[in-house]
C-alpha positions as CSV (number, residue, x, y, z in Angstrom):
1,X,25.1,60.4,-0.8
2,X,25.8,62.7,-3.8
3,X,22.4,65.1,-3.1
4,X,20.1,65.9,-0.6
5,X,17.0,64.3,-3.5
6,X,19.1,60.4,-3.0
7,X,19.6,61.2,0.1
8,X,15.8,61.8,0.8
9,X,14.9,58.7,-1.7
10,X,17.3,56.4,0.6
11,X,15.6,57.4,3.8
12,X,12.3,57.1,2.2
13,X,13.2,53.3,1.5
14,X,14.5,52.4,5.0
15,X,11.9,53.6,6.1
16,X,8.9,52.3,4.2
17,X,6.7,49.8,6.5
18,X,6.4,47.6,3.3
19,X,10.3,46.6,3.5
20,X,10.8,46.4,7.1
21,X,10.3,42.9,7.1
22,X,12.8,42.2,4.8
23,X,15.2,44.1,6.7
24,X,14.8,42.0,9.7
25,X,14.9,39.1,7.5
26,X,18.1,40.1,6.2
27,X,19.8,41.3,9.2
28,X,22.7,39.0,10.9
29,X,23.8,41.6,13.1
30,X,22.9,44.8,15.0
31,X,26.8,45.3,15.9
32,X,28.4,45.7,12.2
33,X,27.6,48.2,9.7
34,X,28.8,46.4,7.2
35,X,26.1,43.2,8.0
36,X,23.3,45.8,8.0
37,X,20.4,45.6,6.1
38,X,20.7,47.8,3.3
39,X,23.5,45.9,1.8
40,X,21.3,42.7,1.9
41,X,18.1,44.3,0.3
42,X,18.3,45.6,-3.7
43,X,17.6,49.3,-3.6
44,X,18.3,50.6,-6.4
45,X,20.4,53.1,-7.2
46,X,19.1,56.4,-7.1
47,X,18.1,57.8,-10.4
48,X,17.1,61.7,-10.8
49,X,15.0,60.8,-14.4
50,X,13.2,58.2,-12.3
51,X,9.6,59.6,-11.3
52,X,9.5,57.2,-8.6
53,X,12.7,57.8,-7.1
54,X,12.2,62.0,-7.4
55,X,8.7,61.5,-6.0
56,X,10.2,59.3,-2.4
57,X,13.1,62.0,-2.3
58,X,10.1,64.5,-2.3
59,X,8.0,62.3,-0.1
60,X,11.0,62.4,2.0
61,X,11.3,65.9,3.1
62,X,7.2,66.5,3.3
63,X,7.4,63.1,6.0
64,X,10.5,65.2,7.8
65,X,8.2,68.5,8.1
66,X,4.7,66.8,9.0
67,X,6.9,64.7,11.8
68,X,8.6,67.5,13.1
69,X,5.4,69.6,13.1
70,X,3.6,66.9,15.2
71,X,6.3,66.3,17.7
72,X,6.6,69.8,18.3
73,X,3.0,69.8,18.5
74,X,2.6,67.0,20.9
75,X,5.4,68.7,23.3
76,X,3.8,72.4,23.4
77,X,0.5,70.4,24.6
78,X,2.4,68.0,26.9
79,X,3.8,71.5,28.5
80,X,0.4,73.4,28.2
81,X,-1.2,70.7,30.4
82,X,1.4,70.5,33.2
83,X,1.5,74.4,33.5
84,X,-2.1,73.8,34.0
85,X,-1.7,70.9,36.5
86,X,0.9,73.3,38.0
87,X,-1.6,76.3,38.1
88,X,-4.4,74.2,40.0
89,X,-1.5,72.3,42.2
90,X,-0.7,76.5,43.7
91,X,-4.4,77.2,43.6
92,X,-6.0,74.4,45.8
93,X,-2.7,74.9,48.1
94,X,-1.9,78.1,47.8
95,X,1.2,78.1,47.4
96,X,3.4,79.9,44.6
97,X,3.2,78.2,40.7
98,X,6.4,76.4,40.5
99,X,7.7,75.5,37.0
100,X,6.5,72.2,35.8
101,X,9.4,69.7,34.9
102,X,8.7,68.9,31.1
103,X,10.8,66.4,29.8
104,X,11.1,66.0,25.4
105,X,9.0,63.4,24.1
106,X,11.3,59.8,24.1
107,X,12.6,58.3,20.6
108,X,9.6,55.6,20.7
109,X,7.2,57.8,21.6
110,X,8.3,60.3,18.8
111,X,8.2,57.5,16.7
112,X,4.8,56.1,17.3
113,X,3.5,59.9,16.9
114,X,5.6,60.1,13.5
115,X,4.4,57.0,11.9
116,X,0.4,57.8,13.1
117,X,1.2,61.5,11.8
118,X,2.5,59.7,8.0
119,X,-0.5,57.2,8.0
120,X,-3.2,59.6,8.5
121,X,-1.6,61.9,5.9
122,X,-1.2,59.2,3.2
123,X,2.4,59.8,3.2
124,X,3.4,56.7,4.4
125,X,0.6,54.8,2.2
126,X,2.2,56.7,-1.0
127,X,5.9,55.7,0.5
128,X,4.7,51.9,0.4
129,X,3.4,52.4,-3.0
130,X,6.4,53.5,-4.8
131,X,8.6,51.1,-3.0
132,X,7.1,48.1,-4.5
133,X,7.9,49.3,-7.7
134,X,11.1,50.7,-7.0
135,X,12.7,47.2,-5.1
136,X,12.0,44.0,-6.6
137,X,8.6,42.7,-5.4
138,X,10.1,39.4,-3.4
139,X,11.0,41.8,-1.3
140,X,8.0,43.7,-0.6
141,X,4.5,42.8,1.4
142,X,2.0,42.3,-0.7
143,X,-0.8,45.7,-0.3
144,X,-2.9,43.8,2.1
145,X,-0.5,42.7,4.6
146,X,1.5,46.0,5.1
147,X,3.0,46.7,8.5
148,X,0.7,48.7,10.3
C-alpha cells in the first residue's frame, strides 16, 4: 500500500458483505498467501480521482472508529455488570467485593458486534453499494441477496 486512503479503500473491499462470496468461491487454500482471495477477485486498482474509491477509503476509517467505539462500549458494560454481580455476591454474603475477572470480548464476538454496529449505521449498506460499481458485477450479489 502506497497511502493510508488505498489502504483504507482495500480494506473496505475485503470486507464488503456483497463480495464475500466470491472470495470463498475463489479460495483454494487457507495455507498460502499467494492462493488467497484477493488475487482471484478484480479489484481494481486504487485510484485517488475515483469518487468511489476516495469515498470506501473514507468509509474505511469511519467503519474503524464506530467498531472500535462499540467494542469498547460493549466491554465497559460487560465490566459494569460483573462489578455489579460482584457487589451483590459481598453483599448477600458478606464478605469483602473481590475484583471480578473480565475477560476482552473474543475475535467473533467482536466481529458480530462490528458488523451489527456497520449495518445499523448504513456503513456497511453504503460499503456494498460502491463495491458493485467498483468490481465487476459477476462478482457481486445482486442488492437483494446481500449477506446479512
Amino acid at each position: 500500500m502506497r497511502t493510508k486512503a488505498e489502504a483504507g479503500y482495500l480494506t473496505a473491499l475485503l470486507n464488503a458483505d456483497v463480495l464475500q462470496p466470491a472470495y470463498a468461491a475463489s479460495r483454494i487454500s487457507d495455507r498460502h498467501f499467494d492462493t488467497h482471495q484477493w488475487t482471484k477477485v478484480p479489484i481494481p486498482l486504487y485510484d485517488p480521482a475515483d469518487p468511489d474509491h476516495v469515498e470506501l477509503a473514507d468509509l474505511c476509517t469511519q467503519a474503524e472508529k464506530q467498531a472500535t467505539a462499540a467494542v469498547n462500549a460493549h466491554e465497559q458494560q460487560q465490566e459494569e455488570d460483573a462489578w455489579a454481580r460482584a457487589k451483590r455476591k459481598a453483599k448477600r454474603t458478606g464478605l469483602p467485593v473481590e475484583p471480578p475477572d473480565v475477560k476482552p470480548v473474543g475475535q467473533q464476538k467482536a466481529c458480530k458486534i462490528i458488523r451489527e454496529t456497520l449495518r445499523q449505521s448504513g456503513i456497511a449498506a453504503r460499503i456494498d453499494h460502491l463495491a458493485r460499481r467498483v468490481v465487476p458485477v459477476e462478482w457481486t450479489v445482486p442488492p437483494s441477496d446481500s449477506v446479512g
